[in-house]
C-alpha positions in Angstrom: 94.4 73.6 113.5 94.2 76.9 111.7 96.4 77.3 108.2 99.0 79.0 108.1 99.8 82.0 105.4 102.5 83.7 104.3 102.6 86.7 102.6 105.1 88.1 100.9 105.9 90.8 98.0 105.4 90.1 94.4 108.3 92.8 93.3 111.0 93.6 94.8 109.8 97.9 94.1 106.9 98.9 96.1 104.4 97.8 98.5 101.7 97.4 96.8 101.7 93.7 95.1 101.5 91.4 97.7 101.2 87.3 97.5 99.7 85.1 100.1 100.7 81.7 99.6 99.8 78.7 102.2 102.4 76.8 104.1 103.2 74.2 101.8 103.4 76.7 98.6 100.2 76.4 97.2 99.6 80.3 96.2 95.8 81.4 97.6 95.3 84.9 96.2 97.3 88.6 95.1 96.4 91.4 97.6 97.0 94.5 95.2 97.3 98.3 97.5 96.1 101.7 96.8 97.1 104.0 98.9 96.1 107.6 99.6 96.5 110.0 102.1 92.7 110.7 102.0 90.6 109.0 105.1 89.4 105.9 104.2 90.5 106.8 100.3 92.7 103.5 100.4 91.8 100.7 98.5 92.5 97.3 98.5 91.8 94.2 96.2 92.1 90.4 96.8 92.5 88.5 93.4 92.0 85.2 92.6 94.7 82.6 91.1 92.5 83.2 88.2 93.0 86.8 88.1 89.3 87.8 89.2 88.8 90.1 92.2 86.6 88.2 94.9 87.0 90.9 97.1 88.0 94.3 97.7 87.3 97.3 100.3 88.8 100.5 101.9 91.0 101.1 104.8 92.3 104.4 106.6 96.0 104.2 106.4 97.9 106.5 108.5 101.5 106.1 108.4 103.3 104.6 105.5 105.3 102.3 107.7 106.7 98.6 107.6 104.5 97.8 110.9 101.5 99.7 109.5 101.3 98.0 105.9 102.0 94.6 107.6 99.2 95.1 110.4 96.5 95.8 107.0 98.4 92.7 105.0 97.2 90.9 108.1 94.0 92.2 108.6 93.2 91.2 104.9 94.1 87.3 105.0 92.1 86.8 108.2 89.0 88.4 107.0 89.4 86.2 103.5 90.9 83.5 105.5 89.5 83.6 109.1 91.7 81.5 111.8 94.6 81.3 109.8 97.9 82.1 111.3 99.0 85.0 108.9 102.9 85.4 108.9 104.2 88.8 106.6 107.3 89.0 104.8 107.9 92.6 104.6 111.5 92.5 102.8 111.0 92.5 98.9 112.4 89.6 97.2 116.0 89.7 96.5 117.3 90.6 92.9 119.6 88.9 90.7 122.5 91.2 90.0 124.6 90.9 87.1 128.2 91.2 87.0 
């Protein structure tokens, strides 16, 4: 049976901080974006509980869309975590508001 991942933003501004977490809540590692407009000038980084980078890597990102940004989210847990059943959470976390 493959594990299943979620991932989900880590503020609710933005889409580059990402969290992938496994199905019982134990957190696996921070998936942090660059993004340019420049073929293959996008960046990502997977980083550790710890906070060290264990891997990291371009990608050509062509449309700043939801579907897109989910699709590379996805592509990023299965190469780190290969089989697992990735599951992207694409709304940012809601805000407390004040009254």
């Amino acid at each position: 049976m493959s594990d299943k991942i979620h991932v989900q933003r880590v503020s609710p501004f933005g889409t580059y901080d990402w969290r992938a977490v496994r199905s019982d809540g134990d957190p696996l590692f921070e998936i942090r974006l660059q993004i340019s407009s420049m073929l293959n000038g996008s960046r990502y980084f997977v980083i550790s509980p710890r906070g060290e980078v264990v891997r990291h890597g371009t990608f050509n990102f062509g449309v700043g869309n939801h579907d897109e940004i989910a699709q590379v989210l996805a592509a990023i847990v299965t190469t780190v975590a290969p089989g697992s059943e990735v599951d992207v959470e694409i709304d940012p976390p809601h805000r407390a508001s004040g009254s």
